[in-house]
Structure formats: structure tokens, C-alpha cells
C-alpha positions as CSV (number, residue, x, y, z in Angstrom):
1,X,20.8,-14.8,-5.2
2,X,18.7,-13.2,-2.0
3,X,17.0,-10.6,-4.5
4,X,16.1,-13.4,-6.1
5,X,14.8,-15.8,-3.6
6,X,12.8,-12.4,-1.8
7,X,11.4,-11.5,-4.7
8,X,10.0,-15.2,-5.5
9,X,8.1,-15.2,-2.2
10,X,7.0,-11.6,-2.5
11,X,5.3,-13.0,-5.3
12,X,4.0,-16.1,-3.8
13,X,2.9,-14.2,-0.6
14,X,3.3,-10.1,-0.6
15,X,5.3,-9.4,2.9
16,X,7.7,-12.9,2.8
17,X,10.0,-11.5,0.8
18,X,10.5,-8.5,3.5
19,X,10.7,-11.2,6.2
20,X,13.2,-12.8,4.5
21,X,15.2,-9.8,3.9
22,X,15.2,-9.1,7.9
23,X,11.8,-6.3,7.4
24,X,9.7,-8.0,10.0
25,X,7.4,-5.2,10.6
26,X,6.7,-4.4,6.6
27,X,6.6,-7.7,6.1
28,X,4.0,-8.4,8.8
29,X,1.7,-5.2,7.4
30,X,2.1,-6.1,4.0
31,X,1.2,-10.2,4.9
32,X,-1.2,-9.1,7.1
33,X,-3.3,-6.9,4.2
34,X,-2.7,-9.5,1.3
35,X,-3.9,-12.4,3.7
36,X,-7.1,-10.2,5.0
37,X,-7.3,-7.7,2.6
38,X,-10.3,-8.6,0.6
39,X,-11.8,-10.7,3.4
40,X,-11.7,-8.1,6.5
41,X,-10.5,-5.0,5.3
42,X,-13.1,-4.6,2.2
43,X,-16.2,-5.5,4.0
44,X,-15.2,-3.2,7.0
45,X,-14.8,-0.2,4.5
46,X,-18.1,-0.6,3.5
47,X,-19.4,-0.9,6.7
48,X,-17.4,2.4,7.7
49,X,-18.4,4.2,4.3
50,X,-21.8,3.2,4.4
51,X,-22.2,1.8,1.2
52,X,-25.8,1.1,0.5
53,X,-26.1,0.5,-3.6
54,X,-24.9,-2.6,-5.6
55,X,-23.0,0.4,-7.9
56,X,-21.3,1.8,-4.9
57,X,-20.0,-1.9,-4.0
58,X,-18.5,-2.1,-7.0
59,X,-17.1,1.1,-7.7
60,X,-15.6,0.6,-4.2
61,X,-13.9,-3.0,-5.0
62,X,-12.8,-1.3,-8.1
63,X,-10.9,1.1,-5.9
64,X,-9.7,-1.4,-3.4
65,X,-8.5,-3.6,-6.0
66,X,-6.1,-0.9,-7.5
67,X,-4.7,-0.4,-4.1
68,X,-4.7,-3.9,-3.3
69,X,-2.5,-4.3,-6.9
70,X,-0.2,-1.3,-5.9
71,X,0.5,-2.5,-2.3
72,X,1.2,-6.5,-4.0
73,X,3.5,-4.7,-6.5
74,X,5.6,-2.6,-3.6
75,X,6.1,-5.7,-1.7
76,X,7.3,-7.6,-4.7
77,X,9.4,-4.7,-6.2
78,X,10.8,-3.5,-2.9
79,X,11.7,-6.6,-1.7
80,X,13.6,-7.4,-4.8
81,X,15.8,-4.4,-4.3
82,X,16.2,-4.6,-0.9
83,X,17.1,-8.4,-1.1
84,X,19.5,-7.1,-4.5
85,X,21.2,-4.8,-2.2
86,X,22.9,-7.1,0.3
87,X,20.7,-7.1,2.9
88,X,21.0,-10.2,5.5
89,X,18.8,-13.1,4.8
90,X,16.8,-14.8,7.4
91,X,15.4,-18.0,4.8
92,X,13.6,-20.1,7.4
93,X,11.0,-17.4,9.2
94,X,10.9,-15.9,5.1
95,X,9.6,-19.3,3.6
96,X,7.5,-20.1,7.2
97,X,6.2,-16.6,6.9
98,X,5.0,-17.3,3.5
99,X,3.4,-20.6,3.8
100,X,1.0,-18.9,6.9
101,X,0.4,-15.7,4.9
102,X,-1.0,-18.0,2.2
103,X,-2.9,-20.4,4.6
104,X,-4.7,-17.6,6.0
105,X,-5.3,-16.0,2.6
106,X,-7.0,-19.2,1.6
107,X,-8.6,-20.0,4.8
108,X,-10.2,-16.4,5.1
109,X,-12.1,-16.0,1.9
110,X,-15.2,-16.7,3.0
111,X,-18.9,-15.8,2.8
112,X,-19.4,-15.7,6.7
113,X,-16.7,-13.7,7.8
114,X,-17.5,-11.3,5.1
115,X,-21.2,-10.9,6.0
116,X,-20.2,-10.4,9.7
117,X,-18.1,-7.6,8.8
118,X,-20.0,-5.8,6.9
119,X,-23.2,-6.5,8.8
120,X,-24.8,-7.3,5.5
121,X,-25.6,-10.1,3.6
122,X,-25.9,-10.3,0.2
123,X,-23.2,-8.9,-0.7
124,X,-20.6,-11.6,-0.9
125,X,-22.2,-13.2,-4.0
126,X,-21.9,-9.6,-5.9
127,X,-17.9,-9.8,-6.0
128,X,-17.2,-13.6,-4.8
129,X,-14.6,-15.2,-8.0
130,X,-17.4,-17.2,-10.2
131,X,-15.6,-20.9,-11.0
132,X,-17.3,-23.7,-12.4
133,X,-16.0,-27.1,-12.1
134,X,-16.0,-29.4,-15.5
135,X,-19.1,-31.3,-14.1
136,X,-20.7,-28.3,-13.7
137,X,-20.1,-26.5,-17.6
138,X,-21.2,-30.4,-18.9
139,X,-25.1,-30.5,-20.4
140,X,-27.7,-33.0,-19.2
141,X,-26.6,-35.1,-22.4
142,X,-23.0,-35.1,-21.3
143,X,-21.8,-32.6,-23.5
144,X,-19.7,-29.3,-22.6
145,X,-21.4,-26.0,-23.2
């Protein structure tokens, strides 16, 4: 039931799953790059690899999104077996640990902190997710597109 209930919340929030199982440190590194991953760690590589093109922004988020999926898979897959195995479950800091995770994942995502770090603007808007709402996708006349 533990490989179970850690691989849930490795799914829910990459690094609660290894809280749970008792992996505070992996589970703080791998929270710590799902919840800030795309907001500080992407625009700080392109600060560090001076990216100056649009192409080289994406190329780069390409590659960073593969890694990004790799590292979410570990966490989920290695917190399965680990939690499989019989290793001691700590439920309360697991299910706290993903609640914040998430929070700061959601809270993080945005265009200011992602300009500041990578001491452009512009950029943002090149990779930000594109989601309409319904009143937005509706004609003039009241009729969807």
C-alpha cells in the first residue's frame, strides 16, 4: 500500500513521494526542480548560456523539457519501488510536502520572475502555455470559432 500511496504523490508533486518514503534530501531536490524548474532554472540557463536567438530558446526548452520529463519520471518510478520495497512511511510531511511543492509550482509561473532571471524580456510570451477561456474562442455574434 506505501508503493502505492508514494507513487500517487510522485505523480501529483515529483519529490512527495520520496518524502513520504523517509528520502528527505531527494525528495527536497527533486520538489525543489519540479516546483522552480521552468520558472528559475530555465530562464537562468539562458542567462548562463547566452542565448540570444528565438531558435536557440526553443531548441533550449526542447532540451530542458526532456530532462525536466526524465527527472518527473525518476521521482515517480523510484519512489514507487522504494515505497514497494518496505521502506518506512512518514504520510503527514509526504502529503504536506506535496501540497507546498504544488503551491509554489503554481505560484512561480510567472512573467516577472522569468524576465528577472533572464535579464530579458520578451521571452516569456515565446514559451508561456497559450489557454483561451470559452469567452474568449466565442465570435462577436456569440458564436464559437
Amino acid at each position: 500500500m506505501n508503493g502505492i500511496i508514494a507513487l500517487v504523490l510522485s505523480m501529483v508533486a515529483p519529490g512527495a513521494g520520496q518524502v513520504f518514503n523517509g528520502d528527505y534530501w531527494l525528495g527536497a531536490a527533486l520538489g525543489g526542480m519540479f516546483a522552480l524548474g521552468k520558472t528559475a532554472l530555465l530562464p537562468l540557463s539562458v542567462r548562463v548560456l547566452r542565448v540570444q536567438t528565438e531558435e536557440g530558446l526553443l531548441k533550449l526548452f526542447y532540451w530542458f523539457n526532456w530532462l525536466y520529463s526524465l527527472c518527473v519520471l525518476f521521482a515517480i518510478v523510484q519512489a514507487g519501488a522504494r515505497g514497494f520495497g518496505g521502506a518506512q512511511s512518514h504520510p503527514w510531511t509526504g502529503v504536506l510536502s506535496a501540497f507546498m511543492i504544488v503551491a509554489v509550482f503554481k505560484n512561480t509561473h510567472k512573467e516577472i520572475l522569468f524576465s528577472a532571471l533572464c535579464g530579458r524580456r520578451g521571452l516569456y510570451e515565446i514559451i508561456k502555455p497559450n489557454r483561451k477561456s470559452t469567452s474568449e474562442s466565442q465570435t462577436s455574434d456569440g458564436k464559437t470559432k
